[in-house]
ZAMARGU-4260 file (C-alpha; in steps of 0.2 Angstrom, whole numbers, plus 5000, padded with zeros to 4 digits):
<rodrens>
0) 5000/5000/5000 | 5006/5015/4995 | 5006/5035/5004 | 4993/5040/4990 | 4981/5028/4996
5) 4981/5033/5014 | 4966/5044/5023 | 4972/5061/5035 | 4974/5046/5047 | 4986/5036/5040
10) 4979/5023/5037 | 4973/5014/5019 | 4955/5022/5015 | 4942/5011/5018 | 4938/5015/4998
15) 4953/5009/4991 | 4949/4990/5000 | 4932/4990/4994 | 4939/4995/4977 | 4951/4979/4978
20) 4939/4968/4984 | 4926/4973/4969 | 4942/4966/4959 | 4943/4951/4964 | 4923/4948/4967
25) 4921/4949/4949 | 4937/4941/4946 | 4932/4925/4956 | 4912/4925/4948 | 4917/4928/4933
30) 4930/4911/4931 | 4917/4902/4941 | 4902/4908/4927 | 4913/4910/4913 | 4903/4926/4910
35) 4905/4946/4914 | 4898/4948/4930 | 4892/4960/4938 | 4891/4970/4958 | 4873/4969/4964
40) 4876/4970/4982 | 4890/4970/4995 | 4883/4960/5011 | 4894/4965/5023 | 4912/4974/5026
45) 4919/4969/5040 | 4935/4981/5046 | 4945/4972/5057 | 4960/4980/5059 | 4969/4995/5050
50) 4979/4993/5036 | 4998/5004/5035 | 5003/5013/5023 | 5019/5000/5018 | 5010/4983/5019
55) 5008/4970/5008 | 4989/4965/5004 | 4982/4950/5001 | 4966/4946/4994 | 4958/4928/4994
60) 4942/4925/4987 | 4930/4910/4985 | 4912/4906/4976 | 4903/4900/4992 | 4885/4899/4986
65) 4876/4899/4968 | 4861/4903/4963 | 4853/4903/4944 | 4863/4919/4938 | 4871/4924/4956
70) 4886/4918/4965 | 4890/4925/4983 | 4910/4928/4984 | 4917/4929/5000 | 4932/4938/5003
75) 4947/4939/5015 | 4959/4953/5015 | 4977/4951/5024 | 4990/4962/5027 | 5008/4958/5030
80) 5021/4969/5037 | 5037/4965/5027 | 5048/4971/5041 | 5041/4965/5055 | 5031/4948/5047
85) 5017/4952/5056 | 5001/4947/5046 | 4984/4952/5050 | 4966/4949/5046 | 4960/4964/5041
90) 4944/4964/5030 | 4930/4951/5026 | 4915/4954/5013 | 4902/4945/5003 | 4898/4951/4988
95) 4884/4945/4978 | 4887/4945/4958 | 4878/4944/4946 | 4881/4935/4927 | 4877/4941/4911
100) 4872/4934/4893 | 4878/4940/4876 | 4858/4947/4878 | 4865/4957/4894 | 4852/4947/4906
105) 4857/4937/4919 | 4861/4918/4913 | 4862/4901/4921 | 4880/4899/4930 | 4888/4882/4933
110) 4882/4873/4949 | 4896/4873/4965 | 4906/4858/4969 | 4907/4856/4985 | 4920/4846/4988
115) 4926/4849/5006 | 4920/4851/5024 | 4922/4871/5022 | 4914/4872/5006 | 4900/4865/5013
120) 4901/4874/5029 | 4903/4891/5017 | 4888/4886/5007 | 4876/4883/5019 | 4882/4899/5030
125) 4878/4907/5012 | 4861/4900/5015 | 4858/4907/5030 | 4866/4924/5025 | 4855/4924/5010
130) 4839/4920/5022 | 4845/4935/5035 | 4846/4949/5021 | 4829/4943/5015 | 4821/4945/5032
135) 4829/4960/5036 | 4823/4969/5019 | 4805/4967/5024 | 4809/4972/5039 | 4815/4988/5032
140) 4801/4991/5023 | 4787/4989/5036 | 4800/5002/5046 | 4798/5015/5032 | 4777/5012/5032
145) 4778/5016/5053 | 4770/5032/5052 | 4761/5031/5066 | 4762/5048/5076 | 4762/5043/5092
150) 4775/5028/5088 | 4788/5041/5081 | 4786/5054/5097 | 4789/5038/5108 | 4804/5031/5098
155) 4813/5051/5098 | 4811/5053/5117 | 4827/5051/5126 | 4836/5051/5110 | 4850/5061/5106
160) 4839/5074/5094 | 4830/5089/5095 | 4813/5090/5086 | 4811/5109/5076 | 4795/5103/5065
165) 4782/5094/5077 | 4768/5097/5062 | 4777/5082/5054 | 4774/5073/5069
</rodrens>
């Protein structure tokens, strides 16, 4: 990592990771597929640990669930100090990718071979992950339809805010 990619801090902006981990996502989902692929959604990014200005990064990716046309890539990030030897976990994600057709629709991808205890265990927590972020979407949206005027004066009080327009409420 070089000065150029540090934040006032110091440390490697958060941006710069993300930007490396979009790589290799579509890296990954694209020789898995066999098909350009595309970023529809980024799960989770998990930062760990800072990553200095000087380290050697690492990136190690894996196709851990399939669907028809999307693939969930999960993503490790190390750092290395080359001085010192000290490696650190610094960064996991998922990213969920798509792949594209000639057409530019989404098309079939090859099914996952799981061929080991983890890449079942990867798999399956895949499942689960997938399941979680469904749940949680309807759960935002019955939060946006909570209008409820006496709901939204109970949530505020003893929060941190100070309420200028009470006709909204």
């Amino acid at each position: 990592m070089i000065p150029s990619y540090a934040n006032f801090g110091g440390k490697i902006h958060g941006g710069i990771l993300l930007s490396l981990m979009d790589k290799v996502a579509y890296a990954t989902a694209s020789k898995h597929s066999g098909a350009y692929c595309l970023t529809v959604s980024v799960d989770t990014v998990d930062f760990l640990q800072p990553v200095e200005v000087g380290e050697l990064v690492s990136l190690m990716a894996s196709v851990n669930y399939v669907g028809n046309s999307s693939m969930i890539i999960g993503i490790k990030v190390i750092s290395e100090n080359v001085k010192t030897g000290l490696v650190k976990h610094t960064n996991t994600s998922y990213f969920t990718m798509v792949a594209k057709g000639e057409d530019d629709k989404p098309t079939t991808v090859p099914p996952l071979k799981l061929e080991t205890k983890t890449d079942i265990r990867r798999f399956v927590e895949a499942i689960y992950r997938k399941k979680f972020k469904q749940e949680h979407t309807a759960y935002q949206k019955e939060i946006k339809k909570n209008r409820d005027p006496e709901e939204i004066k109970r949530l505020l009080a003893g929060e941190r805010c100070e309420v200028g327009v009470l006709r909204m409420i």
